[in-house]
C-alpha positions, 0 to 999 in steps of 0.5 A, spaced: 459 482 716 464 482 722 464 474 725 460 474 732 463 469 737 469 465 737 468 461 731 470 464 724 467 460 717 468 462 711 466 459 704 471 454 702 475 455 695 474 449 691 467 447 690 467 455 687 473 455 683 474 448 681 468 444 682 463 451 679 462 448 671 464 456 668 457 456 663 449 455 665 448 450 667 441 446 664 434 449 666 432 442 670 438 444 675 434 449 678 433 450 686 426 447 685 428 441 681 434 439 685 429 440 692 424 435 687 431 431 686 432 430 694 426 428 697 426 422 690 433 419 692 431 421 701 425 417 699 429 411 697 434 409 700 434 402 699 434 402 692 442 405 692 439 413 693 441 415 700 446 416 704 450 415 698 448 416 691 450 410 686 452 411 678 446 408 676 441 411 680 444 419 679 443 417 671 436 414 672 434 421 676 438 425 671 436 423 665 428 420 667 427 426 671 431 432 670 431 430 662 438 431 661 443 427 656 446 421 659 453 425 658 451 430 661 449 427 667 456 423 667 459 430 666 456 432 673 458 426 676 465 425 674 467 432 675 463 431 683 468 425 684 474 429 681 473 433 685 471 430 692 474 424 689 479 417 691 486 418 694 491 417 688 492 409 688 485 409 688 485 414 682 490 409 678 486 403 680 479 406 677 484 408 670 486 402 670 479 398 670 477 404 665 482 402 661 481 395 661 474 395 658 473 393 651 466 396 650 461 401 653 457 396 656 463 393 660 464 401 662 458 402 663 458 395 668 465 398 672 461 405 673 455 402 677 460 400 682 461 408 684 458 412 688 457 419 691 455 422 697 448 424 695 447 430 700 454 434 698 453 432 691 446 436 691 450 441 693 454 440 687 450 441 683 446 447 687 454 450 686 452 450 678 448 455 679 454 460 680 453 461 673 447 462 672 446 470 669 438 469 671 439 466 678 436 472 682 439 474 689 434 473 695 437 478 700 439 484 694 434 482 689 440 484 684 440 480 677 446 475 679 452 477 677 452 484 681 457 489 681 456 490 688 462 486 690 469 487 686 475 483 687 482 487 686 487 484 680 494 483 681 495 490 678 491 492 683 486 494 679 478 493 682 475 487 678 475 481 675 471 477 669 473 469 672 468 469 678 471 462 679 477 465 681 473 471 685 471 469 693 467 475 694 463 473 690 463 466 693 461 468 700 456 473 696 452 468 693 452 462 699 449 469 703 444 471 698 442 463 697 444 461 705 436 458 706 436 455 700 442 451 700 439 449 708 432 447 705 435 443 699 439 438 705 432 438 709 428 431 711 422 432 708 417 432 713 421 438 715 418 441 709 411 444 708 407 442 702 411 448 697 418 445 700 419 451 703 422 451 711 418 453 717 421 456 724 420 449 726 424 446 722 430 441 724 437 440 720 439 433 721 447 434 723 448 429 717 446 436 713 451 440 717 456 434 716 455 435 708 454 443 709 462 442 711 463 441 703 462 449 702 464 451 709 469 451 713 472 455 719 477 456 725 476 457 732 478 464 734 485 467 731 487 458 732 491 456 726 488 449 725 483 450 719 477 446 721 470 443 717 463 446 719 460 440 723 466 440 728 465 448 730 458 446 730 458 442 735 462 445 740 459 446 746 459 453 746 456 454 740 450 450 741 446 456 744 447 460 737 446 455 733 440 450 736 443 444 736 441 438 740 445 433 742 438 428 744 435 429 737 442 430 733 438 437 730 440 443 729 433 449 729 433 451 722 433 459 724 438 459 729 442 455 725 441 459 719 442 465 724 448 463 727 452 461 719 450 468 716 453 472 723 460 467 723 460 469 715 467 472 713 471 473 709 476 467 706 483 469 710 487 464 706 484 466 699 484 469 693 483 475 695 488 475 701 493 471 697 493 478 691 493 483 697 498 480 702 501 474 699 509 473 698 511 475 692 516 471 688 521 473 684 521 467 680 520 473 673 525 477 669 523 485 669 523 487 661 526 493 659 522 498 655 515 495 657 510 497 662 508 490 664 511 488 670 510 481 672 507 479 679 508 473 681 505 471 689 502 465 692 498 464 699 503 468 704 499 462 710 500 454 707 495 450 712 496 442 711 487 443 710 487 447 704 490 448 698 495 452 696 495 458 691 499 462 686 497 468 681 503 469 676 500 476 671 504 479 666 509 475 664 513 478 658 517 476 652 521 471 657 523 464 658 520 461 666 521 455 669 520 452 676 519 446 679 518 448 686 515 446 693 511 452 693 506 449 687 505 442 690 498 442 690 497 449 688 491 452 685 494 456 679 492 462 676 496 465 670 493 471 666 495 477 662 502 473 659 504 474 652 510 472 649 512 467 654 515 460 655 512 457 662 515 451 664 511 449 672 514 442 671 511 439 679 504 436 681 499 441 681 491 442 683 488 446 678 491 451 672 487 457 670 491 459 664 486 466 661 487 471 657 495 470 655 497 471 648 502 468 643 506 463 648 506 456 650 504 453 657 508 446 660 505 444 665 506 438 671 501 433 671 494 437 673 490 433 678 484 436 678 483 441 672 487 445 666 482 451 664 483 456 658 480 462 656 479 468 653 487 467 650 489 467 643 494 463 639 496 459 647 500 452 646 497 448 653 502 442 654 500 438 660 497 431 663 490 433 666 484 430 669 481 435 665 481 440 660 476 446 659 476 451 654 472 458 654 473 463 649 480 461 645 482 463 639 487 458 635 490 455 641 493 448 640 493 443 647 497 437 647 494 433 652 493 426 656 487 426 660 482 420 662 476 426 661 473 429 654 476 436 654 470 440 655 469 445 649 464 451 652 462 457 649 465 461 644 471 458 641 474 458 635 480 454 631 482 449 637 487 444 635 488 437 639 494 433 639 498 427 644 501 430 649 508 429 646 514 430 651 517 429 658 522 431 663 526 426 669 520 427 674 514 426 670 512 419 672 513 420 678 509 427 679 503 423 675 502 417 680 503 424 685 495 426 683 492 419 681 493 420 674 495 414 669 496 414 661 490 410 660 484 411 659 487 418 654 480 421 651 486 427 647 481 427 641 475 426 644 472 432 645 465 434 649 461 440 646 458 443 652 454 449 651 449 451 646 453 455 642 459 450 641 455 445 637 458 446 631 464 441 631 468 446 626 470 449 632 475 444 633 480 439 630 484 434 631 493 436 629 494 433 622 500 429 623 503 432 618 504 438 622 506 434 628 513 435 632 515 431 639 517 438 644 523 437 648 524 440 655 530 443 655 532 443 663 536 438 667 533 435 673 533 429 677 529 422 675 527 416 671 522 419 665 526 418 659 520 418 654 514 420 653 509 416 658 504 412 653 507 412 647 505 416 641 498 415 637 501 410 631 500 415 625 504 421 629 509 416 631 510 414 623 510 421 622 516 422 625 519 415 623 519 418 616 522 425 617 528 420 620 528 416 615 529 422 610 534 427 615 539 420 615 538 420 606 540 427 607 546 426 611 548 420 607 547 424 601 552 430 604 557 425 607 558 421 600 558 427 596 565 428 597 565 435 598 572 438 599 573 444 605 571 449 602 564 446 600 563 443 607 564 450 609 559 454 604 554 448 605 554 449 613 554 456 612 547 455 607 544 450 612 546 455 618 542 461 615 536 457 614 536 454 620 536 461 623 531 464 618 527 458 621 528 460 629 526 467 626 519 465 623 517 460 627 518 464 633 523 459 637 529 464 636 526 468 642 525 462 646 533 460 645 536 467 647 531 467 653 533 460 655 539 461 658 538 468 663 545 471 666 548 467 673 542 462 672 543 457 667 540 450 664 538 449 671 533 454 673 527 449 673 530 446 680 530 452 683 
């Protein structure tokens, strides 16, 4: 539907593609709970409910009254407050606080200091059902997800199975739930006994000011990209919309009319930014395959949103970038295989899916790292968080203050420390808010129903552990890995020194002549490349260094 009138809304990118769990959420967190939920935490707002929800009373609602686990019900809450959350001082301020906890009652003591707010929480949790495959739609009656609405790759081919990544579908479901996202934000003498709304019903302007979480928008073709209660409350928008300014109110109807007539497609979102966004040649083209690497990224940057950029088909090659264009940015890597990716600044969000055979190093990730549907990937990064859908025999090098959340259908997933720097590191991670401490690594949460069977999942031997070296010049101050390495790996690596120093000891006391040397260096070279060749890091090493580039290609 075209947009009516001089205001322009659209659904807003992050409560969709990195605030939408990608699995079903529990059964208790259906539209008709939640509605139970909001009247329960509006009727007490004195007991740390309403305006803003507190740790301990979310926790009481979602374990006594929906009947979820006490850490699923934290999940929620975190990943709320990761998304919606404190400026980064205030982010190293709560990790130190975390860290400095020496048991789960102390913990549990600095969580009751939080808080969120609770109608835009509400909404949330109402987001979650994005995935929920028997959700029905109220205008279509189509079993959601429908197949009505495609988004093109970018191939250009129609489709695309991460509906995270898919704003069609997000402005699709707000249409198809818009009355019941109004209703669940109600007061509840504005509710009739069902919980249902009426044509009399008001909506509080506190509502509409949560409504802005989903909502967003700009005034006629204006570049400055505005939250929904401030177009609202434009007075030319009054008549349209019902709002009063004696009783702070929207009616319910016209306010309901006036949203789904200024309804339109995102103009700074995924799908503009595949169709008409700038493309980077920031990827070689290789010769001899079909693939051709697309790189683009939002062609429109607004200080409000955040950036994107879609990397796709990347293949058989070495590419780094430490660049403007992905400070903050939402990343989208798919169909790379072969490949080493190095995007060495601070990101907002990764989504790594269906890559093969390659190694993914990442900036710090202030929000979140998704992986799925990939096969024998190698994820090096400082996350938020890290989630994982669908992967097979993938290894993840990580730091986070966040369980690494094992949804369904994995298979052979290693967790290992995060175990390599480069000279802006430190100072990318005080950029998102992330510290060294806490570091849940090798604390994994099974998620889905499917994903309970720990042998899913297991932690790198140290055996089999080696440090990675970034192997690009920049400017900085990170000499070393931020936060040290857990005390076996950390061993593991004293001995192997230990012995490569007997080794050159025992070579340089064997008083071999020159010809000796020269055979013994031979015999070492030949199986130093039969190492690179297996191992697969010959590849790497010839990519490493493309003409006219060089060692630097990471700055650019």
């Amino acid at each position: 539907m075209a947009a009516a009138g001089p205001v322009r809304l659209w659904v807003r990118t992050d409560p969709f593609l990195v605030g939408a769990l990608p699995a079903p959420p529990p059964a208790r967190l259906s539209p008709h709970y939640l509605r139970k939920a909001a009247a329960y935490a509006r009727a007490r707002a004195d007991q740390g409910c309403f305006p803003r929800l507190s740790w301990p009373s979310w926790r009481h609602i979602a374990c006594g009254k929906l009947l979820l686990s006490p850490e699923i019900a934290w999940l929620y809450f975190e990943l709320f407050r990761g998304l919606r959350g404190p400026a980064p001082p205030l982010r190293l301020r709560w990790a130190e606080a975390e860290a400095a906890c020496t048991s789960a009652e102390e913990l549990e003591w600095e969580r009751r200091k939080l808080s969120v707010d609770t109608l835009q929480f509400l909404l949330f949790l109402y987001v979650q059902q994005f995935h929920n495959v028997s959700l029905r739609r109220s205008l279509l009656g189509d079993e959601w997800p429908s197949p009505r609405t495609k988004s093109p790759s970018l191939s250009g081919k129609l489709g695309t199975e991460n509906k995270n990544w898919d704003d069609q579908e997000h402005l699709a479901f707000v249409q198809s739930h818009l009355l019941d996202i109004l209703e669940l934000l109600l007061e509840p003498e504005q509710l009739s006994a069902s919980s249902h709304s009426s044509c009399s019903s008001l909506v509080s302007l506190e509502a509409v000011c949560a409504l802005s979480f989903l909502l967003e928008g700009t005034i006629s073709n204006s570049g400055t990209v505005r939250p929904l209660h401030k177009l609202a409350l434009r007075q030319p928008c009054h008549s349209h919309n019902g709002y009063s300014k004696g009783s702070r109110t929207f009616s319910l109807p016209k306010l309901e009319s006036w949203l789904r007539s200024s309804l339109t497609a995102n103009p700074l979102g995924i799908t503009v930014c595949i169709k008409a966004g700038k493309k980077l040649a920031w990827a070689q083209q290789v010769e001899g395959t079909a693939m051709r690497a697309r790189i683009a990224c939002s062609a429109r940057v607004v200080p409000e949103v955040s950036p994107l950029v879609v990397m796709s088909q990347v293949y058989r090659q070495t590419l780094a970038k430490s660049s403007d264009t992905l400070v903050g940015a939402h990343v989208r890597i798919c169909r790379c295989h072969e490949s080493f990716i190095y995007l060495l600044s601070p990101l907002r969000s990764v989504t790594i899916e269906k890559c093969r055979n390659s190694t993914f190093v990442l900036g710090p990730v202030g929000v979140s790292v998704h992986v799925q549907s990939c096969d024998n990937v190698k994820v090096i990064a400082v996350c938020h968080r890290l989630s994982l859908l669908s992967t097979k025999d993938c290894t993840f090098h990580t730091l986070t203050p966040t369980q690494p959340l094992i949804l369904s259908g994995n298979e052979a997933v290693s967790f290992a420390p995060f175990h390599t720097h480069y000279p802006m590191l430190e100072d990318h991670m005080a950029q998102v808010g992330l510290a060294t401490l806490p570091n849940y690594w090798d604390s994994p949460m099974l998620v889905c129903r499917d994903s309970g069977d720990t042998s899913v999942f297991r932690l790198l031997p140290p055996s089999d552990f080696y440090t990675f070296v970034i192997p690009f010049e920049m400017e900085g101050d990170t000499t070393e890995t931020p936060g040290g390495l857990p005390q076996e790996y950390q061993e593991v690596l004293r001995q192997r020194e230990q012995k490569v120093q007997v080794w050159q000891r025992m070579v340089k006391e064997a008083g071999l002549n020159r010809d000796q040397r020269k055979q013994f260096q031979a015999v070492v070279e030949n199986k130093f490349y039969e190492w690179l060749v297996q191992t697969g890091n010959r590849q790497q090493l010839d990519s490493l260094v493309p003409p006219a580039l060089g060692s630097k290609q990471a700055a650019g």
